[in-house]
Backbone atoms as SQL, in Angstrom:
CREATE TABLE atoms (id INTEGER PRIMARY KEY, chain TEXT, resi INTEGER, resn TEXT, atom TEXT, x REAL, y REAL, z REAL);
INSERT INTO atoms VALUES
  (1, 'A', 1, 'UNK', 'N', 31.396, -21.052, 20.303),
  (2, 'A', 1, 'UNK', 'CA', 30.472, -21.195, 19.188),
  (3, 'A', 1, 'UNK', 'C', 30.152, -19.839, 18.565),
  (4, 'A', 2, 'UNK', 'N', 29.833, -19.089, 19.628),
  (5, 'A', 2, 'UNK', 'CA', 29.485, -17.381, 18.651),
  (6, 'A', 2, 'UNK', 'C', 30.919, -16.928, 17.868),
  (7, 'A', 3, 'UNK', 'N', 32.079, -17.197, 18.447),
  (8, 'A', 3, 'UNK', 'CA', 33.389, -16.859, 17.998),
  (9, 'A', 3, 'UNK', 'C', 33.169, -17.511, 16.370),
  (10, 'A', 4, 'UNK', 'N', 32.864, -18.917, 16.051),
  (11, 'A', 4, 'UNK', 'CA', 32.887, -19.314, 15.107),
  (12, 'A', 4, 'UNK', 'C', 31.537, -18.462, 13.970),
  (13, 'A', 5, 'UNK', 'N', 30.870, -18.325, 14.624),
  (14, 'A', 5, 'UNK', 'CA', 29.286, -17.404, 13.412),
  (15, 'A', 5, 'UNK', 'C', 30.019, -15.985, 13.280),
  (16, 'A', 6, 'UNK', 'N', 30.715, -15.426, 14.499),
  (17, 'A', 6, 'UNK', 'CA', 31.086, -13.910, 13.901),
  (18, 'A', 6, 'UNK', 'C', 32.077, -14.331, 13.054),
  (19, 'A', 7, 'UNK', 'N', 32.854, -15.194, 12.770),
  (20, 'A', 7, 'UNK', 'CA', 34.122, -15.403, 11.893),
  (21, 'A', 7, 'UNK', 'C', 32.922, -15.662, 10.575),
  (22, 'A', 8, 'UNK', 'N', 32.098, -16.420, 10.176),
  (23, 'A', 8, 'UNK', 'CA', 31.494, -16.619, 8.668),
  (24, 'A', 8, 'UNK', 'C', 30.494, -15.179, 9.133),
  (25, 'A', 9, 'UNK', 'N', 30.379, -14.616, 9.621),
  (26, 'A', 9, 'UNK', 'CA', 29.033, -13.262, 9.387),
  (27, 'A', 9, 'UNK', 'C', 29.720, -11.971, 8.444),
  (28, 'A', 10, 'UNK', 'N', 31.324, -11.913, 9.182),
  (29, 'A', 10, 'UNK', 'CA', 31.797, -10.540, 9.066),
  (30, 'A', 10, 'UNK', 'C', 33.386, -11.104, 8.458),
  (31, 'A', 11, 'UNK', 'N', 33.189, -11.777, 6.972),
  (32, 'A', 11, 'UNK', 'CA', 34.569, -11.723, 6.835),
  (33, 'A', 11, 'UNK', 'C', 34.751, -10.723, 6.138),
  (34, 'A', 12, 'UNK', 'N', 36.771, -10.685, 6.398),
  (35, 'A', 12, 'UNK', 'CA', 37.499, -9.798, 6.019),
  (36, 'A', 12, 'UNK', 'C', 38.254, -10.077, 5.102),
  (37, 'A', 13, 'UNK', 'N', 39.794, -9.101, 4.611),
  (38, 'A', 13, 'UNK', 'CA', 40.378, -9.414, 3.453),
  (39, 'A', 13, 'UNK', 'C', 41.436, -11.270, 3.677),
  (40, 'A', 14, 'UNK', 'N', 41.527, -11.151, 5.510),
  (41, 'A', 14, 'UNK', 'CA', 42.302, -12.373, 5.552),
  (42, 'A', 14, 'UNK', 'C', 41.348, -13.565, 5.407),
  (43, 'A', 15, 'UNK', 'N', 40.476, -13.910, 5.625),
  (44, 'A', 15, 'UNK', 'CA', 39.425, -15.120, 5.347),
  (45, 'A', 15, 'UNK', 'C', 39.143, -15.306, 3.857),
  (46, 'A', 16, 'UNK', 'N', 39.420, -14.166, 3.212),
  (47, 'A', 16, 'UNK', 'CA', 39.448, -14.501, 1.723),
  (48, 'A', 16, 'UNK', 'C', 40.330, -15.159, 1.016),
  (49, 'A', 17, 'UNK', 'N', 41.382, -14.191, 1.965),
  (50, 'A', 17, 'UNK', 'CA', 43.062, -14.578, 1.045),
  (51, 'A', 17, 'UNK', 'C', 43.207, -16.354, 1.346),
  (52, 'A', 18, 'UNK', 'N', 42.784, -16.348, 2.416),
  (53, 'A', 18, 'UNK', 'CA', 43.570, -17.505, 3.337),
  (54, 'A', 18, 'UNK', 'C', 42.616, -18.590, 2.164),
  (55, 'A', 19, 'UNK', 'N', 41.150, -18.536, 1.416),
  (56, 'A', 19, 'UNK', 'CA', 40.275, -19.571, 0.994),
  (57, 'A', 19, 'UNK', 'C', 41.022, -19.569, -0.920),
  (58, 'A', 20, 'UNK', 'N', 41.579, -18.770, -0.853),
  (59, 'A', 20, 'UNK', 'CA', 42.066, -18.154, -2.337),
  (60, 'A', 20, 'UNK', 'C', 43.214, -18.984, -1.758),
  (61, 'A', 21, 'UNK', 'N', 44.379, -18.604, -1.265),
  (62, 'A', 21, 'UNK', 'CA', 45.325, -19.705, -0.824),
  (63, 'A', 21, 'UNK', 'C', 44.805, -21.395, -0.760),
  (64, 'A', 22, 'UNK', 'N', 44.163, -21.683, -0.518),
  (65, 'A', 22, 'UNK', 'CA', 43.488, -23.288, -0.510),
  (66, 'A', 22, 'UNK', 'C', 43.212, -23.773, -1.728),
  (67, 'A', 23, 'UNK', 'N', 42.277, -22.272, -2.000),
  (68, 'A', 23, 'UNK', 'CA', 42.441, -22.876, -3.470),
  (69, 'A', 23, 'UNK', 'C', 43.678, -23.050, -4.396),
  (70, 'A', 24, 'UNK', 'N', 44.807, -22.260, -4.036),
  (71, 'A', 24, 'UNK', 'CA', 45.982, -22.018, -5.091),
  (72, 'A', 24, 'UNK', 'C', 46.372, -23.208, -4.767),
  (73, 'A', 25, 'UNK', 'N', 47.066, -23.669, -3.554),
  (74, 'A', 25, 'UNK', 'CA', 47.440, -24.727, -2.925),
  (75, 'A', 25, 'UNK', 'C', 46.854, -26.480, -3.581),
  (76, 'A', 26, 'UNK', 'N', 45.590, -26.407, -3.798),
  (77, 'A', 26, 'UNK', 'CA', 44.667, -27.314, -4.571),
  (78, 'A', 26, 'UNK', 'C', 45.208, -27.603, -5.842),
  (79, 'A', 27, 'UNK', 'N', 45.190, -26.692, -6.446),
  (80, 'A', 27, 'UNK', 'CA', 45.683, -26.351, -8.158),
  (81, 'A', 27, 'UNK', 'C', 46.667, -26.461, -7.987),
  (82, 'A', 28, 'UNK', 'N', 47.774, -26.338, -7.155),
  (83, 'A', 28, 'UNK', 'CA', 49.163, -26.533, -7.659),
  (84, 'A', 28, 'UNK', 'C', 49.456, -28.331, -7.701),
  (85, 'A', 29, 'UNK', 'N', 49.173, -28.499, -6.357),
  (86, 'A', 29, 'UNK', 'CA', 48.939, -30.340, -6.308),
  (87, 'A', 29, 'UNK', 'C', 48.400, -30.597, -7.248),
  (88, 'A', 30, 'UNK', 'N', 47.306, -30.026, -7.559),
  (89, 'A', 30, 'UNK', 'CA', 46.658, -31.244, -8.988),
  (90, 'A', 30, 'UNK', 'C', 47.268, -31.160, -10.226),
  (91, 'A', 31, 'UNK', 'N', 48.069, -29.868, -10.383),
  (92, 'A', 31, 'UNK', 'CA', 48.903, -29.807, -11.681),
  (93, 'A', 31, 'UNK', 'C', 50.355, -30.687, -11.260),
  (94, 'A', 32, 'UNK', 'N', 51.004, -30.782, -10.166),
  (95, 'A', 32, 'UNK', 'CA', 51.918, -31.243, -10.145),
  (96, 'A', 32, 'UNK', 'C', 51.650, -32.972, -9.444),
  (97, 'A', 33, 'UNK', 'N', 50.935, -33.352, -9.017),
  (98, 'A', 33, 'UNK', 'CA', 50.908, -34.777, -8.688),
  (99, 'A', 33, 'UNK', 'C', 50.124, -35.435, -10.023),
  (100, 'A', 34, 'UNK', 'N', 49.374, -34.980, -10.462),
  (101, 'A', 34, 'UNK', 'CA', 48.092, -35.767, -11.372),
  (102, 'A', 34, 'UNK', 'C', 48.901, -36.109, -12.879),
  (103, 'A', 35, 'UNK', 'N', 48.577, -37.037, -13.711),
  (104, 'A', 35, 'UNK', 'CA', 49.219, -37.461, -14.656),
  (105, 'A', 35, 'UNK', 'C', 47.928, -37.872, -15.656),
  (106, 'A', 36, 'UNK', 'N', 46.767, -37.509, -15.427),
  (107, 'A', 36, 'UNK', 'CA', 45.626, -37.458, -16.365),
  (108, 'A', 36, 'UNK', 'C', 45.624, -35.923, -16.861),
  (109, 'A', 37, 'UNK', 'N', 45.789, -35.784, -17.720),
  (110, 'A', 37, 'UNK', 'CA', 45.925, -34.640, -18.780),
  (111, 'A', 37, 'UNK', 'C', 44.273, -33.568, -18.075),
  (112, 'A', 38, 'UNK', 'N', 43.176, -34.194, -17.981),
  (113, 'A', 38, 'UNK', 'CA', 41.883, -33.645, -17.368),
  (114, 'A', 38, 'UNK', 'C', 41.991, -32.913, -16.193),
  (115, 'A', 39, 'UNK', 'N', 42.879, -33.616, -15.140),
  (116, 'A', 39, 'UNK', 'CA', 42.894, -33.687, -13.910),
  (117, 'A', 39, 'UNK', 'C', 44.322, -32.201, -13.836),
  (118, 'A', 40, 'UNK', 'N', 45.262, -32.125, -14.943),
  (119, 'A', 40, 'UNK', 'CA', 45.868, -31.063, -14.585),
  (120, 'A', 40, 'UNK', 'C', 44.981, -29.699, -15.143),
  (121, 'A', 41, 'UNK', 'N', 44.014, -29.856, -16.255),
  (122, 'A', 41, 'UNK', 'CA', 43.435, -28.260, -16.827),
  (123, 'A', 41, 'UNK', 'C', 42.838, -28.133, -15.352),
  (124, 'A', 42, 'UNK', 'N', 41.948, -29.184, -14.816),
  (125, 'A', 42, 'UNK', 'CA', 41.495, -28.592, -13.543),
  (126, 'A', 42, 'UNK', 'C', 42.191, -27.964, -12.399),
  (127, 'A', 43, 'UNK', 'N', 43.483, -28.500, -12.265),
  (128, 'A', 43, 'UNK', 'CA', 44.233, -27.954, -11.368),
  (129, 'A', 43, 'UNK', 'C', 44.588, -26.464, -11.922),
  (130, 'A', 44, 'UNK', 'N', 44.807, -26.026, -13.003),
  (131, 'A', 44, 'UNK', 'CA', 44.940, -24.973, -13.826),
  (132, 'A', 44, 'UNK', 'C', 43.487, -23.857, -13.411),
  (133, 'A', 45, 'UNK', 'N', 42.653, -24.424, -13.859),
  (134, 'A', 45, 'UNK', 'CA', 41.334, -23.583, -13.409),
  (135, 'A', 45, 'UNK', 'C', 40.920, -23.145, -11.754),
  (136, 'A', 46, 'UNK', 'N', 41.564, -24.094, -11.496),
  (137, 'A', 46, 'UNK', 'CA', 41.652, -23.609, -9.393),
  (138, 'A', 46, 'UNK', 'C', 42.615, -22.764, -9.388),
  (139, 'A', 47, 'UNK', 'N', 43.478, -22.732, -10.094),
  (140, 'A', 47, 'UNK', 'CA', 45.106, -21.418, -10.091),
  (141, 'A', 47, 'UNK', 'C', 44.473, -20.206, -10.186),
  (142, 'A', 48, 'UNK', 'N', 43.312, -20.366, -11.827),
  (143, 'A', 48, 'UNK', 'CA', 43.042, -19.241, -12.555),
  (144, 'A', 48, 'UNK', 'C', 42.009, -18.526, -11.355),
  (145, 'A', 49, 'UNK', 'N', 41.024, -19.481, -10.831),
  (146, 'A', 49, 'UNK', 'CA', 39.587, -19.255, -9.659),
  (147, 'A', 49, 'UNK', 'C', 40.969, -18.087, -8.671),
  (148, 'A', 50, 'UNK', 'N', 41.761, -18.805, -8.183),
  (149, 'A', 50, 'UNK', 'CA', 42.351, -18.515, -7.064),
  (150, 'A', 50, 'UNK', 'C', 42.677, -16.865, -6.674),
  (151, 'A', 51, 'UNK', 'N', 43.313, -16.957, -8.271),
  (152, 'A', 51, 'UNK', 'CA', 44.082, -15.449, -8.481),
  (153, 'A', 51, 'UNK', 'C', 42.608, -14.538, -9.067),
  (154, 'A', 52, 'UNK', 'N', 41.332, -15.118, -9.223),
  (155, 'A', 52, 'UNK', 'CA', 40.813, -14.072, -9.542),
  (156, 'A', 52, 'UNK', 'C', 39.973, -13.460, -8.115),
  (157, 'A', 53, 'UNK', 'N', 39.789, -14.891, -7.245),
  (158, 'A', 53, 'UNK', 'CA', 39.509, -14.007, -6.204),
  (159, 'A', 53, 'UNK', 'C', 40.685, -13.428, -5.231),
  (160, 'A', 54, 'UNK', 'N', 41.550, -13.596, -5.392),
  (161, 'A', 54, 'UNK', 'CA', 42.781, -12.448, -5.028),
  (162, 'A', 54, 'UNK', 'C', 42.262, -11.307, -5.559),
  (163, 'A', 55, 'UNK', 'N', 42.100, -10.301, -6.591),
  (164, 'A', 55, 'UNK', 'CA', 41.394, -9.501, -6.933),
  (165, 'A', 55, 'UNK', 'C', 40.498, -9.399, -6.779),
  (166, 'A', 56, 'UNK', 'N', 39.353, -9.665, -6.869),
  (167, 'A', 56, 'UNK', 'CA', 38.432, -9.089, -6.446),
  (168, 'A', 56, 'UNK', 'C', 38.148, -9.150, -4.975),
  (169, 'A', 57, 'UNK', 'N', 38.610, -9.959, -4.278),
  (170, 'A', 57, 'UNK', 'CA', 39.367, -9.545, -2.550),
  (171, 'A', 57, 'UNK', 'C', 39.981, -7.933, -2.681),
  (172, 'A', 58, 'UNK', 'N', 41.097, -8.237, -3.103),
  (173, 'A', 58, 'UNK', 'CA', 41.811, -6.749, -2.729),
  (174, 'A', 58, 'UNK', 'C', 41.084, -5.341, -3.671),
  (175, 'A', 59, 'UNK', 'N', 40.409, -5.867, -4.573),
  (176, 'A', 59, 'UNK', 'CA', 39.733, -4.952, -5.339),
  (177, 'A', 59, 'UNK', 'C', 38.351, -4.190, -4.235),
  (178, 'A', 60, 'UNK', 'N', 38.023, -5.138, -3.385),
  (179, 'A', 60, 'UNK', 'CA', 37.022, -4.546, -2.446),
  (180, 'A', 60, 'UNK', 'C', 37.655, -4.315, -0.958),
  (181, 'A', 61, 'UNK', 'N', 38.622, -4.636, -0.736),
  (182, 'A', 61, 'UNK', 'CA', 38.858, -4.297, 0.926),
  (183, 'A', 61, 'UNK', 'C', 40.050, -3.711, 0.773),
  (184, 'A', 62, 'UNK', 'N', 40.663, -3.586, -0.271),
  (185, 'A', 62, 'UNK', 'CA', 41.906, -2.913, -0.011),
  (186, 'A', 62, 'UNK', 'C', 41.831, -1.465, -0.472),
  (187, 'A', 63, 'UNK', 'N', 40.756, -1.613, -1.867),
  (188, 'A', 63, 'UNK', 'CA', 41.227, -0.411, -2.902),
  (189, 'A', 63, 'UNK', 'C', 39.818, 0.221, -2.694),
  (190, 'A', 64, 'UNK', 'N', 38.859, -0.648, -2.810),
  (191, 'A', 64, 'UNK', 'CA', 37.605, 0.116, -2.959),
  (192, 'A', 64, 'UNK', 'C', 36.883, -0.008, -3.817),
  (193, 'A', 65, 'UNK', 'N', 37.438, -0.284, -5.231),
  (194, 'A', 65, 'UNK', 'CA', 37.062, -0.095, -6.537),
  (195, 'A', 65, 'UNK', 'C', 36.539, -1.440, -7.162),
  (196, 'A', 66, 'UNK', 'N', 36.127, -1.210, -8.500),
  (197, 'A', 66, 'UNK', 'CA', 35.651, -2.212, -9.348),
  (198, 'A', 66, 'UNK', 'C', 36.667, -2.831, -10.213),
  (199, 'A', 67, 'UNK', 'N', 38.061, -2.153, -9.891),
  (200, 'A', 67, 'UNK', 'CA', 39.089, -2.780, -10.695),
  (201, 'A', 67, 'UNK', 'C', 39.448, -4.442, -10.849),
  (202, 'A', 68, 'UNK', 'N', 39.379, -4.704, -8.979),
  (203, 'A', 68, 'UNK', 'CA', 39.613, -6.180, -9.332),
  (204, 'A', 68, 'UNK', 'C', 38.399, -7.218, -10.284),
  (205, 'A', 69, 'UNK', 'N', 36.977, -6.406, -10.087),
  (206, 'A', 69, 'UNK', 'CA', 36.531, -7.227, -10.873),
  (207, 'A', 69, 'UNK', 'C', 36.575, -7.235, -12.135),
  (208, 'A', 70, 'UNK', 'N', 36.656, -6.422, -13.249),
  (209, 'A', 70, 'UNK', 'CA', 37.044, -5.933, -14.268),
  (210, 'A', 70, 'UNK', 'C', 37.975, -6.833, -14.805),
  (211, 'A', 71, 'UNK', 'N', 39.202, -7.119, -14.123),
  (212, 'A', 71, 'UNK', 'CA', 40.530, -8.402, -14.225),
  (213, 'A', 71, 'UNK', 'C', 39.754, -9.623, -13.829),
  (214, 'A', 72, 'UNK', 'N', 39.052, -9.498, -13.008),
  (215, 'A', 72, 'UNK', 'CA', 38.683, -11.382, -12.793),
  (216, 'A', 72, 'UNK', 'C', 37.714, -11.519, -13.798),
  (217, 'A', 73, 'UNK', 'N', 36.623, -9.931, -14.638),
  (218, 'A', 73, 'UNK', 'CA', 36.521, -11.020, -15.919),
  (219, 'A', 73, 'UNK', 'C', 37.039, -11.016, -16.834),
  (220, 'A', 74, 'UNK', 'N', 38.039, -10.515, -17.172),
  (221, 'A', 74, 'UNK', 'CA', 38.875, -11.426, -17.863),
  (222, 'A', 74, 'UNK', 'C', 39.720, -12.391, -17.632),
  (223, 'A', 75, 'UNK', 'N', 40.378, -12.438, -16.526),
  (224, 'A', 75, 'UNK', 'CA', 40.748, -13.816, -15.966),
  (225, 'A', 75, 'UNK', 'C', 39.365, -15.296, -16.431),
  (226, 'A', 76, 'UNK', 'N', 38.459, -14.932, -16.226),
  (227, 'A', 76, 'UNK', 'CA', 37.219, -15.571, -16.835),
  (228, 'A', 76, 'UNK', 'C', 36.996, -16.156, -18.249),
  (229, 'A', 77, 'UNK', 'N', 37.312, -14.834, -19.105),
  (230, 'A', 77, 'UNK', 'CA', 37.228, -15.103, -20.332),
  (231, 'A', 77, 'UNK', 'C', 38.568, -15.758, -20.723),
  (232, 'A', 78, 'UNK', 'N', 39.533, -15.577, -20.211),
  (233, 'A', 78, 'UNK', 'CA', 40.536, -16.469, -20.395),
  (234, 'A', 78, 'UNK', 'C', 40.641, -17.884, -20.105),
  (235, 'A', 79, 'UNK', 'N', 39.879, -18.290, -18.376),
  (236, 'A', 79, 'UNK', 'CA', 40.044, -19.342, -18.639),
  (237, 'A', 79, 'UNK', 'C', 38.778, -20.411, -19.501),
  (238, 'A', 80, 'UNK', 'N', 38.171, -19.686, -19.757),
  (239, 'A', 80, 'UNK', 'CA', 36.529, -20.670, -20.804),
  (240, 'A', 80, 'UNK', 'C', 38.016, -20.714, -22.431),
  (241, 'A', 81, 'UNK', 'N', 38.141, -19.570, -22.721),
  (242, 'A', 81, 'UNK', 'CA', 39.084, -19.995, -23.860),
  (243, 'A', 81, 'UNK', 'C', 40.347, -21.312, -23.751),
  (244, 'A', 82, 'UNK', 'N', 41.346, -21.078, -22.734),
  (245, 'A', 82, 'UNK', 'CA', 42.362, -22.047, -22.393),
  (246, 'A', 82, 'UNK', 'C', 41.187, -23.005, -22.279),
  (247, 'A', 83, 'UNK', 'N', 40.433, -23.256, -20.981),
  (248, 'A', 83, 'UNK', 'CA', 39.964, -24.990, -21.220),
  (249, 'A', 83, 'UNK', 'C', 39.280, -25.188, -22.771),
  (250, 'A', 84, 'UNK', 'N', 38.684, -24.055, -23.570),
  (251, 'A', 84, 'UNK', 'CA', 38.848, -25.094, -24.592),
  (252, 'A', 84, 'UNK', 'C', 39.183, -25.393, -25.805),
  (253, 'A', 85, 'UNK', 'N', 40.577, -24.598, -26.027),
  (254, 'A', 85, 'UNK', 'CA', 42.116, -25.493, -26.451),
  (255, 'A', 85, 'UNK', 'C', 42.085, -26.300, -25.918),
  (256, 'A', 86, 'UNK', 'N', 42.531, -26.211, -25.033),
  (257, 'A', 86, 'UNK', 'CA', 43.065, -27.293, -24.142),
  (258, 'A', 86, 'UNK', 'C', 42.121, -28.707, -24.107),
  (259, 'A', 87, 'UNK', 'N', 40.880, -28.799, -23.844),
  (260, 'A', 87, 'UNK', 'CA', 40.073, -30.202, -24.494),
  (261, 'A', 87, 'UNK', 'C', 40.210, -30.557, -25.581),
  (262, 'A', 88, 'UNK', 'N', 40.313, -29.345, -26.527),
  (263, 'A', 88, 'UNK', 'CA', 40.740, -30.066, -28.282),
  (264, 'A', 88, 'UNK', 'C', 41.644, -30.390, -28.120),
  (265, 'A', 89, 'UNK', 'N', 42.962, -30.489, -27.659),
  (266, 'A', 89, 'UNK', 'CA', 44.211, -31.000, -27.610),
  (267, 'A', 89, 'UNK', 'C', 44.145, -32.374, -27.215),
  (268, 'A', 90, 'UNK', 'N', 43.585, -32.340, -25.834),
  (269, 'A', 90, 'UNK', 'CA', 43.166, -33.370, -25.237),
  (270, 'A', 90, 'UNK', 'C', 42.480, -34.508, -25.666),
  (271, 'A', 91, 'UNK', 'N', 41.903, -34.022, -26.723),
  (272, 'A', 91, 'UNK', 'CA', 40.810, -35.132, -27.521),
  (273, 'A', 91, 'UNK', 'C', 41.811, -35.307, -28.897),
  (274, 'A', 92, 'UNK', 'N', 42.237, -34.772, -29.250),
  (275, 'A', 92, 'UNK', 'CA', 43.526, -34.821, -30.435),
  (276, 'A', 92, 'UNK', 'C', 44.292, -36.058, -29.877),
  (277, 'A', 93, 'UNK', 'N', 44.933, -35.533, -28.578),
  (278, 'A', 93, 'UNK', 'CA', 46.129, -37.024, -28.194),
  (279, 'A', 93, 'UNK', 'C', 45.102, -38.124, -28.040),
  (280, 'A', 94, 'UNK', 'N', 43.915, -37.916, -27.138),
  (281, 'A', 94, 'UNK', 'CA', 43.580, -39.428, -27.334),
  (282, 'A', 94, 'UNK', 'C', 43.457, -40.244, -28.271),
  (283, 'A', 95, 'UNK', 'N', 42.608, -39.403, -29.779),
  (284, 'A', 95, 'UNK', 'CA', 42.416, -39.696, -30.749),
  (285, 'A', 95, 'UNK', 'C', 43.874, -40.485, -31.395),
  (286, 'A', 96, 'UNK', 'N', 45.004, -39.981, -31.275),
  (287, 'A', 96, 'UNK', 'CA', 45.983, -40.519, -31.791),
  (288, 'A', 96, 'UNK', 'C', 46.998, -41.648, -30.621),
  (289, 'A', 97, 'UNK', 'N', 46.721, -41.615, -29.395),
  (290, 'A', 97, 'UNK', 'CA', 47.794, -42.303, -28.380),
  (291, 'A', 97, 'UNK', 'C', 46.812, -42.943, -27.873),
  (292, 'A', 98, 'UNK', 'N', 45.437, -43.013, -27.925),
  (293, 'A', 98, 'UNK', 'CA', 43.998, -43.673, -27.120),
  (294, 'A', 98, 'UNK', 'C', 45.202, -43.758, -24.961),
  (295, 'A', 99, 'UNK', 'N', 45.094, -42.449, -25.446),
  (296, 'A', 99, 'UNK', 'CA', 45.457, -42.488, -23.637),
  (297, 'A', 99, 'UNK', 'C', 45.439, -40.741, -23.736),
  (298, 'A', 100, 'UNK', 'N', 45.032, -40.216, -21.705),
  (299, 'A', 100, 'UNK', 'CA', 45.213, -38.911, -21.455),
  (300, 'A', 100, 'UNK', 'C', 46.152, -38.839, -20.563),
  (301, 'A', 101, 'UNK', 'N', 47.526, -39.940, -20.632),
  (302, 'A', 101, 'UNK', 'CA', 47.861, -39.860, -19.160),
  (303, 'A', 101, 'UNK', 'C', 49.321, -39.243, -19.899),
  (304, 'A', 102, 'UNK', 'N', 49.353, -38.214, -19.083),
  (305, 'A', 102, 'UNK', 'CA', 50.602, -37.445, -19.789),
  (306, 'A', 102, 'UNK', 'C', 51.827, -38.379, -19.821),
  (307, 'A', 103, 'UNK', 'N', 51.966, -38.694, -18.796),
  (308, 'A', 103, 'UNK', 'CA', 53.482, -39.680, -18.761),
  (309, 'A', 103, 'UNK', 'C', 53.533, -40.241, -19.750),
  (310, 'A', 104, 'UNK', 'N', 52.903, -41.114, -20.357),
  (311, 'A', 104, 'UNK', 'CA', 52.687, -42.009, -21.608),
  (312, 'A', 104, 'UNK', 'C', 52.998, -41.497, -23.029),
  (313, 'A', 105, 'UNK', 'N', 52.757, -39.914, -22.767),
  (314, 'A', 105, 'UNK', 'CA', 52.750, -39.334, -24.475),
  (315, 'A', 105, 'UNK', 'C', 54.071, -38.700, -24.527),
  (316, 'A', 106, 'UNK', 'N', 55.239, -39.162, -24.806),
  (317, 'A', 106, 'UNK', 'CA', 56.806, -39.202, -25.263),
  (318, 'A', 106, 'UNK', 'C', 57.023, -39.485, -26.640),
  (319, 'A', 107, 'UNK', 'N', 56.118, -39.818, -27.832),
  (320, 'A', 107, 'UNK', 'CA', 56.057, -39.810, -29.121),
  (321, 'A', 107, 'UNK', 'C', 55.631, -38.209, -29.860),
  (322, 'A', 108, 'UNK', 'N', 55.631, -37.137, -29.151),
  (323, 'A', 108, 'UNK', 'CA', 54.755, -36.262, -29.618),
  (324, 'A', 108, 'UNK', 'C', 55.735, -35.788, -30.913),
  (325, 'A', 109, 'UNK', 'N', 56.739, -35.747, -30.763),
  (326, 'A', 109, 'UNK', 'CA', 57.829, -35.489, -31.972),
  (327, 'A', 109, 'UNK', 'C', 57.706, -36.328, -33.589),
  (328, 'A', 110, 'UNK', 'N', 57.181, -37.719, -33.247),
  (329, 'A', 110, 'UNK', 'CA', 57.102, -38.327, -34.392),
  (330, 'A', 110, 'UNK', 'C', 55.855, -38.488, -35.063);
């Protein structure tokens, strides 16, 4: 039991990576299994979460510096912009196919 409290008291760069991995891992499944157009930006935004705490992980235990955070906000400001394109789009196809399920939208040409 104490083995388990010193592991959440005193983490390090691998307890980060390894929760940043879960998360990447998350986001990749939901972009590649999910077929609701919603359900992949989210898998997208767990990619974007993932890789920003990759930086700011290695930005504090590896380097020292404020660099990684600096990139995760803009990784930030990037993803508030992409999700929202990406909902206007989203609300565009429904508006015209009254569906978000990607499989379904094969007319986008006509």
């Amino acid at each position: 039991m104490n083995d388990i409290l010193v592991w959440f008291q005193n983490p390090g760069l691998t307890h980060v990576l390894l929760i940043s991995a879960a998360l990447f891992m998350l986001g990749t499944y939901a972009i590649l299994t999910r077929r609701n157009a919603i359900m992949v930006l989210m898998g997208i935004e767990l990619v974007l979460n993932a890789a920003g705490l990759n930086f700011v992980a290695f930005g504090r235990y590896a380097v020292g510096t404020f660099d990684g955070q600096v990139i995760t906000l803009f990784i930030i400001v990037l993803a508030a912009a992409e999700a929202a394109i990406a909902l206007a789009i989203v609300l565009n196809i429904y508006q015209n196919f009254h569906t978000v399920n990607v499989d379904e939208i094969n007319r986008l040409k006509d």
